[in-house]
VOFI-944081 format. One record per residue (C-alpha): x, y, z; residue in one letter; chain; residue number from 0. Coordinates in steps of 0.1 Angstrom, whole numbers, plus 5000, padded with zeros to 4 digits. Layout:
REM VOFI-944081
+------+-------+------+------+-----+-----+
! east ! north !   up ! type ! mol ! seq !
+------+-------+------+------+-----+-----+
!    X !     Y !    Z !    A !   A ! NUM !
...
+------+-------+------+------+-----+-----+
***
This chain:
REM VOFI-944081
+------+-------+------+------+-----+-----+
! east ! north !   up ! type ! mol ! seq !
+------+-------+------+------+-----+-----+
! 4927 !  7797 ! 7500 !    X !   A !   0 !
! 4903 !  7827 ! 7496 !    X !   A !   1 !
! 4907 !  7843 ! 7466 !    X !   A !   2 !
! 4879 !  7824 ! 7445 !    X !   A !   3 !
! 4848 !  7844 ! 7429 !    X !   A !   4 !
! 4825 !  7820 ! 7438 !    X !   A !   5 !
! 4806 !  7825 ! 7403 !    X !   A !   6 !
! 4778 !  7793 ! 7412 !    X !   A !   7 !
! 4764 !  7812 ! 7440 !    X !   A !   8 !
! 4755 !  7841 ! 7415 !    X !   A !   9 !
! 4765 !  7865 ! 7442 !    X !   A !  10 !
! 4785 !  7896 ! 7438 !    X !   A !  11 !
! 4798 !  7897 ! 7471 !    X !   A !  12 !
! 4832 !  7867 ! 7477 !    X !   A !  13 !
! 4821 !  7836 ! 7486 !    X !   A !  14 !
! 4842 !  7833 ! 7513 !    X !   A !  15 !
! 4826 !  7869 ! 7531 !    X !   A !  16 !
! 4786 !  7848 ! 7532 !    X !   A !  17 !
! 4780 !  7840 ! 7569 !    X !   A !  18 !
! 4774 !  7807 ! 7581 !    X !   A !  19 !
! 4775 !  7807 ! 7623 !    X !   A !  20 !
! 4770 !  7842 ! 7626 !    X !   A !  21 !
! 4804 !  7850 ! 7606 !    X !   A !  22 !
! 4820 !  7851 ! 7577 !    X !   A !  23 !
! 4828 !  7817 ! 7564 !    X !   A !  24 !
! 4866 !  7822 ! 7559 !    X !   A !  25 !
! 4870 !  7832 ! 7598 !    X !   A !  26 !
! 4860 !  7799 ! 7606 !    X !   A !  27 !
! 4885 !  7783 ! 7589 !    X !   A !  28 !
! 4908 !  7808 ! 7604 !    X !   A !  29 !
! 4898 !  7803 ! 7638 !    X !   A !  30 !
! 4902 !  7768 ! 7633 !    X !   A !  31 !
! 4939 !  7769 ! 7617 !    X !   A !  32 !
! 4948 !  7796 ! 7649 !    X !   A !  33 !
! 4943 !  7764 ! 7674 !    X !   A !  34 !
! 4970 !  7745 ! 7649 !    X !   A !  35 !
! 4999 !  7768 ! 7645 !    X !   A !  36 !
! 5007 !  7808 ! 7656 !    X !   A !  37 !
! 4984 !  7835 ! 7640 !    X !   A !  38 !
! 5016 !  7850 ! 7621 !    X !   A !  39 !
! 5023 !  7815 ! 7606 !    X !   A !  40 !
! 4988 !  7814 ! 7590 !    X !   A !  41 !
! 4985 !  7830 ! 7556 !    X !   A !  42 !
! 4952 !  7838 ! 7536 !    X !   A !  43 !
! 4957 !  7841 ! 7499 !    X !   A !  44 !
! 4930 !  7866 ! 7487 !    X !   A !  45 !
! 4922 !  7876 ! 7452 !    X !   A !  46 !
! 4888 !  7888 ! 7441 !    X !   A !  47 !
! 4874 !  7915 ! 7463 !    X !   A !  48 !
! 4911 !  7912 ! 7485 !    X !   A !  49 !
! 4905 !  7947 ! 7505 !    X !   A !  50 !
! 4871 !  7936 ! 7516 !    X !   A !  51 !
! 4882 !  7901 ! 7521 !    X !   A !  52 !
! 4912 !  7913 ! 7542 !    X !   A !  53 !
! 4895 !  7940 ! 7565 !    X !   A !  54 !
! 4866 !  7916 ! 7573 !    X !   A !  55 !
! 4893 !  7889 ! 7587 !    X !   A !  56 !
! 4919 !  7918 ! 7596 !    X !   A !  57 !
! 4916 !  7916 ! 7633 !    X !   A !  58 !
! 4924 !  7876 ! 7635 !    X !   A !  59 !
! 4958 !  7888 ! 7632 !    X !   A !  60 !
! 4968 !  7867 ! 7600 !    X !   A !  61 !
! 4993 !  7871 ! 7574 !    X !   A !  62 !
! 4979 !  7883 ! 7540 !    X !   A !  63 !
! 4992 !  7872 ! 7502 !    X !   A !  64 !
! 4973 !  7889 ! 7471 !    X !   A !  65 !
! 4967 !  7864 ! 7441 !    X !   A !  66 !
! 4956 !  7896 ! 7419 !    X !   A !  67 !
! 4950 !  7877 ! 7385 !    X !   A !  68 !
! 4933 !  7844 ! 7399 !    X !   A !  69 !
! 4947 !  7814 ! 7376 !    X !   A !  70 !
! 4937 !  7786 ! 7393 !    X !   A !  71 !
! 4946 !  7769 ! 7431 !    X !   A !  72 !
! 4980 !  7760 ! 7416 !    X !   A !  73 !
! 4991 !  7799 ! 7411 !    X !   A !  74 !
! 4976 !  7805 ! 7447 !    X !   A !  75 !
! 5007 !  7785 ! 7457 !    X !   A !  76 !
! 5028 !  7800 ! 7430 !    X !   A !  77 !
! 5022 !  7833 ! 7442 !    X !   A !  78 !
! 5028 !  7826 ! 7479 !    X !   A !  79 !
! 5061 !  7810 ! 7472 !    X !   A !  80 !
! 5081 !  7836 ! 7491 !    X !   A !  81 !
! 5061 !  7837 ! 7523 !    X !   A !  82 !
! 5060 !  7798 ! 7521 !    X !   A !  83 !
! 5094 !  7790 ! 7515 !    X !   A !  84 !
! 5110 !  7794 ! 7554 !    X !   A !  85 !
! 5087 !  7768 ! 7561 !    X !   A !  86 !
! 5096 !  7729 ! 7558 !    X !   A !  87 !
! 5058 !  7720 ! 7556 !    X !   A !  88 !
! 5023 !  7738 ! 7542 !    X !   A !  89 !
! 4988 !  7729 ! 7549 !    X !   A !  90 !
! 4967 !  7743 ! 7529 !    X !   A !  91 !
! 4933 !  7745 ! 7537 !    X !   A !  92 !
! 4901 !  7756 ! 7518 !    X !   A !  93 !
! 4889 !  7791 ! 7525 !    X !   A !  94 !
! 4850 !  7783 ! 7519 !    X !   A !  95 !
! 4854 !  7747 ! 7540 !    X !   A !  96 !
! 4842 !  7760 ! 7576 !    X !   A !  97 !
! 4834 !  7726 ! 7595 !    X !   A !  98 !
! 4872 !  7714 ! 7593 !    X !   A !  99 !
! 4887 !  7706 ! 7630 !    X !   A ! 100 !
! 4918 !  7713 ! 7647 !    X !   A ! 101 !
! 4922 !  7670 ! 7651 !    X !   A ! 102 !
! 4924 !  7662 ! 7613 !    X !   A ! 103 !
! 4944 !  7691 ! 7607 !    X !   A ! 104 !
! 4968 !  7679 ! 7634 !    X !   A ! 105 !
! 4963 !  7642 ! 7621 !    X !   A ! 106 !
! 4972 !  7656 ! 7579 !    X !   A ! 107 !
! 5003 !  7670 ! 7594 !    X !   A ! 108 !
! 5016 !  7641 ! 7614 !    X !   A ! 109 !
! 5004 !  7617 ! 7586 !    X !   A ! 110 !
! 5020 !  7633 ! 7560 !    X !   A ! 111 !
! 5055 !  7639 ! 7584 !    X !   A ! 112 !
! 5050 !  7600 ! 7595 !    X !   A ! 113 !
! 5052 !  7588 ! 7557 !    X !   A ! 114 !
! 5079 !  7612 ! 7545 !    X !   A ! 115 !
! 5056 !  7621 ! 7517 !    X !   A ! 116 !
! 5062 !  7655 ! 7497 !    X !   A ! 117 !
! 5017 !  7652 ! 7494 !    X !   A ! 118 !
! 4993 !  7639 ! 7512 !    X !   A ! 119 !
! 4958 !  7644 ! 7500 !    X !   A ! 120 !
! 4930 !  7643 ! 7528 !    X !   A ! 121 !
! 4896 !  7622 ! 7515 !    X !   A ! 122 !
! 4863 !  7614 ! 7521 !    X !   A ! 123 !
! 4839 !  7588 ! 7517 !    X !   A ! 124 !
! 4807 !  7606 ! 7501 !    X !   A ! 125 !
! 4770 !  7589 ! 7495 !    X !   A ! 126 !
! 4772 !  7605 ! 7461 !    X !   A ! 127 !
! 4802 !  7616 ! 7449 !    X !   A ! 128 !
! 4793 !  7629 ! 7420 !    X !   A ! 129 !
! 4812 !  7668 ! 7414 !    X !   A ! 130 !
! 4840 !  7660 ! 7430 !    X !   A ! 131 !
! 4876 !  7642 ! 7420 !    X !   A ! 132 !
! 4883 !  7606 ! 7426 !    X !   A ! 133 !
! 4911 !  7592 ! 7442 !    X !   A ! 134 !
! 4928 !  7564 ! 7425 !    X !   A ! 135 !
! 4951 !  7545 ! 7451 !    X !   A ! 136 !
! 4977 !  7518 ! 7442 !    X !   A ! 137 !
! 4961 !  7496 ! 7458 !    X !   A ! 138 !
! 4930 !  7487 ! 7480 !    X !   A ! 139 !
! 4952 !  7491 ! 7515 !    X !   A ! 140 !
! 4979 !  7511 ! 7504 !    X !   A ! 141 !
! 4981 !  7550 ! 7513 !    X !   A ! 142 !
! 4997 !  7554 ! 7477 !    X !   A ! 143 !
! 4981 !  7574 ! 7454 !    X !   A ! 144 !
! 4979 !  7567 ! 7418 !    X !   A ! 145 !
! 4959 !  7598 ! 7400 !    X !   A ! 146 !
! 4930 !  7618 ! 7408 !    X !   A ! 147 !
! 4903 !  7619 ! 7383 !    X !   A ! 148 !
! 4879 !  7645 ! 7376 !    X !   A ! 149 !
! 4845 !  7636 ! 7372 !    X !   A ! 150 !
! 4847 !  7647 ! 7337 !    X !   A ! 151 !
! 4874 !  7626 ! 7330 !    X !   A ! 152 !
! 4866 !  7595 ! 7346 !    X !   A ! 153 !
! 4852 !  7564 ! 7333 !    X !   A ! 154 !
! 4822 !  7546 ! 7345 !    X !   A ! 155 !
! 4842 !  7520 ! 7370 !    X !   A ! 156 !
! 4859 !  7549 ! 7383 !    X !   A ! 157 !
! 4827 !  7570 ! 7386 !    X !   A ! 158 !
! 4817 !  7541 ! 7414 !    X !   A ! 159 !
! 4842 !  7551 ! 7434 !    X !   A ! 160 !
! 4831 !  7566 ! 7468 !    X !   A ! 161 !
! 4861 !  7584 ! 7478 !    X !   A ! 162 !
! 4871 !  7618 ! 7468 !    X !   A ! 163 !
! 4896 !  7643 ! 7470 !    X !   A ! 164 !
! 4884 !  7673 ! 7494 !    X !   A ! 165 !
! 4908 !  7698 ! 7481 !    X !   A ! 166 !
! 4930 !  7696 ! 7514 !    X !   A ! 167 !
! 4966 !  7691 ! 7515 !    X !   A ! 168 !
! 4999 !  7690 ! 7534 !    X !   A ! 169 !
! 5027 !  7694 ! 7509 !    X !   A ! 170 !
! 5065 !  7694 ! 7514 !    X !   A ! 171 !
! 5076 !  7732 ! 7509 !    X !   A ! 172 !
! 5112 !  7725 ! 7490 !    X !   A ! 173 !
! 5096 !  7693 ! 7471 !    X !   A ! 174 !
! 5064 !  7717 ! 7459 !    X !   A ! 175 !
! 5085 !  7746 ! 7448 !    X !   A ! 176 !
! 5109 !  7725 ! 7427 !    X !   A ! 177 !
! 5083 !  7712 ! 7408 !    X !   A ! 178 !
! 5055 !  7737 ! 7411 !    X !   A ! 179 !
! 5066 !  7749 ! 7382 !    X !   A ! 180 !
! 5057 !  7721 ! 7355 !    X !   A ! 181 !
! 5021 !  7722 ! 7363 !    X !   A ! 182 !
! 5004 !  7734 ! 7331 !    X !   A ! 183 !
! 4965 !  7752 ! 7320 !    X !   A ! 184 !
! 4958 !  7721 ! 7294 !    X !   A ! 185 !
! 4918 !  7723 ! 7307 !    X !   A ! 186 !
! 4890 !  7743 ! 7299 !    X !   A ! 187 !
! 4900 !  7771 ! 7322 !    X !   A ! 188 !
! 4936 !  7771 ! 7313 !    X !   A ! 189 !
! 4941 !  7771 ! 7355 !    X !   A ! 190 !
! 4973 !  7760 ! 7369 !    X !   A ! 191 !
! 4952 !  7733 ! 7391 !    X !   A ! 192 !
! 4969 !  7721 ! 7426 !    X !   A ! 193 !
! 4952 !  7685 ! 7421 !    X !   A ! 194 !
! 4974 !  7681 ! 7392 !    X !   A ! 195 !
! 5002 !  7680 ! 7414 !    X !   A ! 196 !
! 4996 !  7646 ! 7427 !    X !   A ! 197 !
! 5004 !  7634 ! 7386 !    X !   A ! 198 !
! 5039 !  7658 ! 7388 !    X !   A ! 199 !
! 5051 !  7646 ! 7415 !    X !   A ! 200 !
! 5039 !  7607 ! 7408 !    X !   A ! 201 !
! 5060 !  7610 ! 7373 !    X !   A ! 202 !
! 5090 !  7627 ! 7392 !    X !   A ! 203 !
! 5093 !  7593 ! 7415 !    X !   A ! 204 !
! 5080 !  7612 ! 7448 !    X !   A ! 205 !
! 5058 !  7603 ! 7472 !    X !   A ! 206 !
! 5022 !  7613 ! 7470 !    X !   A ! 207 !
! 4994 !  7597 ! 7497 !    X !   A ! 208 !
! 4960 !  7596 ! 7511 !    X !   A ! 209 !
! 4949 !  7602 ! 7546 !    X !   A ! 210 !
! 4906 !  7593 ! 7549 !    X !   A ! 211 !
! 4885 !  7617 ! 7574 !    X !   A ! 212 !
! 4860 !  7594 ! 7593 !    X !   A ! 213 !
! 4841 !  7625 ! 7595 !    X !   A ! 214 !
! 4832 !  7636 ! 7558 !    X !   A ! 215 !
! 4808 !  7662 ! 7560 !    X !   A ! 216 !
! 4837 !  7683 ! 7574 !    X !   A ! 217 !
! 4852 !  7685 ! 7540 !    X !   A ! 218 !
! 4821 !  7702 ! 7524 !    X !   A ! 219 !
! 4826 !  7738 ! 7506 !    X !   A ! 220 !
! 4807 !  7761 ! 7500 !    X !   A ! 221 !
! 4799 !  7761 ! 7460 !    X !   A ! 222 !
! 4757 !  7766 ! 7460 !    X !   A ! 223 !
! 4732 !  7790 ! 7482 !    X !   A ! 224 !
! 4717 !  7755 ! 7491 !    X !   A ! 225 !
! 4753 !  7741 ! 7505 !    X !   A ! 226 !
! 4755 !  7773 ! 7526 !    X !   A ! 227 !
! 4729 !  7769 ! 7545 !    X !   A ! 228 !
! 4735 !  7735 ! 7549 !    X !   A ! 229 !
! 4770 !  7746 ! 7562 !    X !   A ! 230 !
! 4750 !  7771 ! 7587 !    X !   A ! 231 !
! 4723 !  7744 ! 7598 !    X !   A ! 232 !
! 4756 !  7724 ! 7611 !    X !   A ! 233 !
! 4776 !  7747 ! 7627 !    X !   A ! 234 !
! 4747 !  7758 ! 7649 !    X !   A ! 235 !
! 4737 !  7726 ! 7658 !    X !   A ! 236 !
! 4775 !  7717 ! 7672 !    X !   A ! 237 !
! 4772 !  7750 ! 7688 !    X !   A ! 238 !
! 4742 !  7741 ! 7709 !    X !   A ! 239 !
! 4758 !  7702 ! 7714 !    X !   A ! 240 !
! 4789 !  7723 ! 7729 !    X !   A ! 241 !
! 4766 !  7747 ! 7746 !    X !   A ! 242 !
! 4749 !  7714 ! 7765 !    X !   A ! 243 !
! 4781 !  7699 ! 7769 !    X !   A ! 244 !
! 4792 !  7727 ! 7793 !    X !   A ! 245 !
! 4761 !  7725 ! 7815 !    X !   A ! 246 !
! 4736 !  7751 ! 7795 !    X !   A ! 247 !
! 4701 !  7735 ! 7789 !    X !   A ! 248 !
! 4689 !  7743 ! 7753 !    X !   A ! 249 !
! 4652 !  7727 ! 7746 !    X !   A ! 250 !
! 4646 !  7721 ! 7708 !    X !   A ! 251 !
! 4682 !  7731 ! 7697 !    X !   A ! 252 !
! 4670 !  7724 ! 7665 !    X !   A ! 253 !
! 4646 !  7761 ! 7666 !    X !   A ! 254 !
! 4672 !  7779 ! 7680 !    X !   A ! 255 !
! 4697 !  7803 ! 7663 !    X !   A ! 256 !
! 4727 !  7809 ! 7683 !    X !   A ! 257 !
! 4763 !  7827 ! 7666 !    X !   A ! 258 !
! 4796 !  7807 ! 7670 !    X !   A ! 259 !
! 4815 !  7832 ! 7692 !    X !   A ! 260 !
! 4782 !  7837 ! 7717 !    X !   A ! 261 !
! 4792 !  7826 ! 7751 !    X !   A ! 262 !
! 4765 !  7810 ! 7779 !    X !   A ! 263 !
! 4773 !  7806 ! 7815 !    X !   A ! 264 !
! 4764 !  7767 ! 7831 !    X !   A ! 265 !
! 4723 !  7759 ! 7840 !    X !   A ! 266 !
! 4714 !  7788 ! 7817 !    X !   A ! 267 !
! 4684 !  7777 ! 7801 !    X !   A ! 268 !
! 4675 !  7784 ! 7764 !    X !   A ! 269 !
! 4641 !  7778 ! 7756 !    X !   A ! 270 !
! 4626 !  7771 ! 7720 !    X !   A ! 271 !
! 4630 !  7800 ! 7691 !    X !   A ! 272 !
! 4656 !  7818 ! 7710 !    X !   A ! 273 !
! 4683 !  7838 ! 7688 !    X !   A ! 274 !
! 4718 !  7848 ! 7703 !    X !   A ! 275 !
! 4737 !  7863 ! 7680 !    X !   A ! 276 !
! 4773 !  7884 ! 7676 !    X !   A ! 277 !
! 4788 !  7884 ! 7705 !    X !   A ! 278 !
! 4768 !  7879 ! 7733 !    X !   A ! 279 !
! 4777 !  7867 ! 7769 !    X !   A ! 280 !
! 4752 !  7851 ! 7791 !    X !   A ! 281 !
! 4762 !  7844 ! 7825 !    X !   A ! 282 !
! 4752 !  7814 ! 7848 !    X !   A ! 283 !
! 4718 !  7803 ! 7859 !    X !   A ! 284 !
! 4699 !  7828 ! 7838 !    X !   A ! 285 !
! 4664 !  7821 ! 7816 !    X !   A ! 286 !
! 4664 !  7832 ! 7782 !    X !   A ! 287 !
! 4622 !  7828 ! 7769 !    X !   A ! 288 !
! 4612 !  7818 ! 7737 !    X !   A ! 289 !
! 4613 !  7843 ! 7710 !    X !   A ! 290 !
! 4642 !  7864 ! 7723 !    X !   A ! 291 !
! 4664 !  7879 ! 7702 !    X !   A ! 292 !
! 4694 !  7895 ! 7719 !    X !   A ! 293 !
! 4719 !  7906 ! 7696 !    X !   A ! 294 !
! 4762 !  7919 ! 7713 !    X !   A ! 295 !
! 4745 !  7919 ! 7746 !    X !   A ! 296 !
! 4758 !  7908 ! 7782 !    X !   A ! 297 !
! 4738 !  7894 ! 7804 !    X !   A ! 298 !
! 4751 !  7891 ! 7840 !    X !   A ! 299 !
! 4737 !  7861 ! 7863 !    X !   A ! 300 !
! 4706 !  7851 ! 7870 !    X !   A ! 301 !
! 4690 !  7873 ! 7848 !    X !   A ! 302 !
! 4656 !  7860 ! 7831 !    X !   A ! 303 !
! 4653 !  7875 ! 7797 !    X !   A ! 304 !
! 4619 !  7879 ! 7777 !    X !   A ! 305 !
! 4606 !  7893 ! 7742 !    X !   A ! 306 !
! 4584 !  7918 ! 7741 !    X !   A ! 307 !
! 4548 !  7913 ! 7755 !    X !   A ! 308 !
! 4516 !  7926 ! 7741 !    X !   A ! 309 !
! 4533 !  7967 ! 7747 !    X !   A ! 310 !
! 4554 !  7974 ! 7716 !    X !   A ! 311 !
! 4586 !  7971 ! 7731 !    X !   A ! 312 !
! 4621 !  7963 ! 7717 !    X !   A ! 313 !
! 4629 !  7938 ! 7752 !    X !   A ! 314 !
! 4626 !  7926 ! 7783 !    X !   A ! 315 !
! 4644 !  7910 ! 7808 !    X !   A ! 316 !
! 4650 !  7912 ! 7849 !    X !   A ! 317 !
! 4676 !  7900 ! 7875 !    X !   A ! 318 !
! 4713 !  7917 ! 7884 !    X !   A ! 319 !
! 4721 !  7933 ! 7852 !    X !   A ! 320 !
! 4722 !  7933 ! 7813 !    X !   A ! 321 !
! 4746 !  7955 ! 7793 !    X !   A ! 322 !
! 4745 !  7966 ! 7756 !    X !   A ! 323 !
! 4773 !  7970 ! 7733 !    X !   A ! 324 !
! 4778 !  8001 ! 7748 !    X !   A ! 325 !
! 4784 !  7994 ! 7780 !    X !   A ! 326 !
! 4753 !  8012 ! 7794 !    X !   A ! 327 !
! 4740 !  7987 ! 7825 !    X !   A ! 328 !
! 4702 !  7979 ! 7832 !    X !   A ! 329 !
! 4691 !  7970 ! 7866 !    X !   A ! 330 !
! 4655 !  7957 ! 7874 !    X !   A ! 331 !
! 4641 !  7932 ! 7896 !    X !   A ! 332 !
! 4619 !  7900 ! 7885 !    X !   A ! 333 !
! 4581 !  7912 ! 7874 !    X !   A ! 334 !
! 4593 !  7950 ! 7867 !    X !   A ! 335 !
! 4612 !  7937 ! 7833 !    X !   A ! 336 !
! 4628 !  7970 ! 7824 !    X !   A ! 337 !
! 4634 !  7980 ! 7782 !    X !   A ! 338 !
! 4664 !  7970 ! 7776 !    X !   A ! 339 !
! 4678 !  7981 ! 7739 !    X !   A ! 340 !
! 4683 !  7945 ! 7722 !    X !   A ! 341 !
! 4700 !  7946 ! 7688 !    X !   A ! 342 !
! 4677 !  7929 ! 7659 !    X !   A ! 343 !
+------+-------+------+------+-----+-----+
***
């Protein structure tokens, strides 16, 4: 789902094209469905701004359905009924929800296959709740859902409740199109909404259930300036966790800024205040000091990298060899640190 204006942000750009990890926050999700299923059997529903939205993700090698009057999550689905309908089974996942991973997609799937449900709703647990929809179960240890409750709508006992629908959802594709269609726009926004499918299906006898994330900050969207950076604070601290986890030493992770797709060879060290950004490669057993910014740059082994010293230069660095985006090789040796053309 990325066809949403994202009015709260008081932005006029989609919400789904602000960066978080050095990219847009829809090719997260993206990259993220790509290690689920085949490219071609991934399709982004775009709407407001589509062209823009659809050449920034074009490469990824997705499939593409317009929403061109945006009604609502429900009419997403409505609209994407004949790409959707081959399939037995849809995931759908939220275009401005970066931090979901490939295991509880896998885990919605085989939940929602396992119970012979026609939807499963995925939920969280959240310290405050408020915002969001409720779910209301049949009971305490039973994956059965009874309603979902806007906050609007629901009463103080129901207000208590910690766990809430994160607008993910595995559906049965012939069980959703046969009853897609008596969803109705009796709200404030006279939207066709997808949450009101859980009541459609519960009054048409079928099975609806819940599946809990352990992990509930991977559910959170992007709806305020405040949340996306929140959102960006995350993903580059996982980044430098997986960076240490393959042998790179990163001191103060926390001061660092370094882009999802950047790529750092084992005992590389990363010193304090470094940034790594686009699409840099940094090969084994190299020194990158504090302060550097080294933006689609390659960096070969062994290389130490600096910022500028008290000369007003644009970089430093020294070792076998750094390349720029295009392609043009350095060579120096350690003490001559040679300009090299890093990308601010």
């Amino acid at each position: 789902m990325a066809a949403g204006k994202g009015t709260r942000l008081k932005s006029k750009h989609p919400k789904v094209l602000h960066e978080v990890g050095g990219k847009p926050i829809v090719a997260h999700v993206i990259a993220t469905a790509a290690k689920v299923v085949p490219r071609k059997d991934i399709f982004v529903i775009i709407g407001h701004e589509a062209d823009r939205v659809r050449a920034a993700v074009a490469s990824s090698g997705v499939q593409f359905v317009v929403q061109a009057e945006q009604r609502g999550t429900g009419h997403a689905l409505m609209v994407a009924q004949e790409a959707l309908a081959p399939y037995d089974q849809v995931i759908v996942l939220s275009g401005d929800a970066p931090l979901i991973t490939v295991e509880t997609i896998q885990k919605i799937s085989a939940f929602h296959a396992a119970q012979k449900a026609e939807m499963t709703l995925l939920s969280a647990d959240l310290n405050d709740p408020s915002g969001y929809g409720r779910v209301i179960r049949k009971s305490a240890k039973s994956a059965d859902v009874r309603a979902i409750v806007e906050e609007k709508a629901a009463s103080a006992p129901q207000k208590q409740i910690r766990e809430i629908n994160s607008g993910f959802y595995a559906f049965s594709v012939p069980a959703l199109y046969k009853h897609l269609g008596s969803l109705g726009t009796d709200n404030a926004h006279r939207e066709y909404y997808l949450t009101d499918m859980a009541a459609v299906l519960g009054r048409s006898k079928q099975k609806v259930v819940v599946m809990k994330t352990s992990h509930p900050a991977e559910v959170l969207g992007s709806n305020k300036r405040s949340e996306i950076v929140d959102l960006d604070a995350r993903l580059r601290l996982a980044k430098c966790l997986e960076l240490m986890e393959e042998g790179v030493t990163i001191f103060y992770p926390q001061t660092c800024v370094i882009d999802s797709d950047v790529a750092v060879g084992a005992d590389t060290v990363i010193e304090p205040f470094v940034q790594l950004r686009g699409n840099t490669r940094i090969g084994s057993d190299c020194r990158i000091r504090s302060y550097s910014v080294i933006h689609n740059t390659e960096i070969g082994d062994g290389v130490v990298a600096a910022p500028p010293r008290q000369r007003h230069r644009r970089g430093s660095a020294s070792g076998k060899f750094c390349r720029d985006q295009e392609n043009q090789t350095r060579q120096g040796i350690e003490g001559q640190s040679p300009d090299l053309p890093w990308r601010h």
